[in-house]
C-alpha positions, 0 to 999 in steps of 0.5 A: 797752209800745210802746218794750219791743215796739220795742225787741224788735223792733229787737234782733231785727232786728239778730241776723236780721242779724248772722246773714245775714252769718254765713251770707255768710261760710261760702260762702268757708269762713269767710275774711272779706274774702277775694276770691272767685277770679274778683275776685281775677283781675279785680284780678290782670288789671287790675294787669297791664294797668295796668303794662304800659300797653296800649291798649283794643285791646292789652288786649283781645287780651291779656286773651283769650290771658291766660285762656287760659293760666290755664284750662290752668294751671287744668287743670294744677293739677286734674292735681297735686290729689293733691300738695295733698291730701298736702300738706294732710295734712302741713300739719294735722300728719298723719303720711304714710309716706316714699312720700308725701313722695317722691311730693309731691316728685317732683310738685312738681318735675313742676308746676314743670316742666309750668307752665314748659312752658306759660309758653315755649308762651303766649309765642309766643300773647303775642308775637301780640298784644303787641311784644316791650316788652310782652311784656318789661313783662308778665313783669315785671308778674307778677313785681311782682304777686306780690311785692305779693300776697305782702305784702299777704296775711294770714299765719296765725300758727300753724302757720307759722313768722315771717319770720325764724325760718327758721333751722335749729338 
């Protein structure tokens, strides 16, 4: 009886468990092992420092303008939110009229515009802080870092195309 009320007890403590993980996962809406947003800048932050190489000093520095530039593209991105939500809808096979296409074409090409903008200000901010091999390093520590993110990251099968397959017919 003891080994039955032991072995109950060990069952019930495993699913309490498997259930406190279960609730963990849905505060990131379900994606496992996916980094919240604020890991996923320290990382990004980190890599940067790394290859550019700098100093506790230099990296402190660069550390404060970088976030800075990220909380006003931050705000930019609040700006375009209705871009997203069309795109959104267009993603999970909605249909939206022709004005919508348009509208998120045109705001697209608006965020690319207005994050450039910002980009060219924050060099000035960089340049402060940084000498001009530096400044050169991080541009392209960006760039490596987005290419290896996009590497690494998981791609969804459905609903997207392989790479590869992008041809047009």
């Amino acid at each position: 009886m003891k080994k039955i009320m032991l072995v109950f007890g060990l069952i019930l403590a495993l699913s309490a468990n498997a259930m406190a993980q279960d609730d963990n996962r849905k505060g990131d809406g379900g994606h496992r092992n996916r980094p919240s947003f604020e890991q996923f800048m320290a990382e990004k932050i980190h890599f940067l420092v790394q290859e550019m190489k700098l100093n506790a000093a230099d990296s402190s520095s660069f550390i404060a303008v970088y976030k800075q530039l990220q909380a006003e593209k931050g705000k930019l991105m609040q700006k375009h939110r209705g871009e997203w939500e069309i795109a959104r809808k267009i993603r999970h096979g909605e249909s939206v009229a022709d004005s919508l296409y348009t509208k998120l074409t045109v705001g697209n090409a608006q965020l690319q515009v207005e994050d450039a903008r910002l980009e060219l200000e924050y060099l000035d901010h960089f340049a402060k802080v940084l000498t001009p091999k530096q400044l050169f390093d991080y541009q392209q520590a960006e760039k490596k870092f987005k290419n290896t993110f996009m590497q690494q990251r998981p791609r969804k099968e459905s609903g997207r195309q392989k790479q590869g397959d992008g041809k047009r017919k």
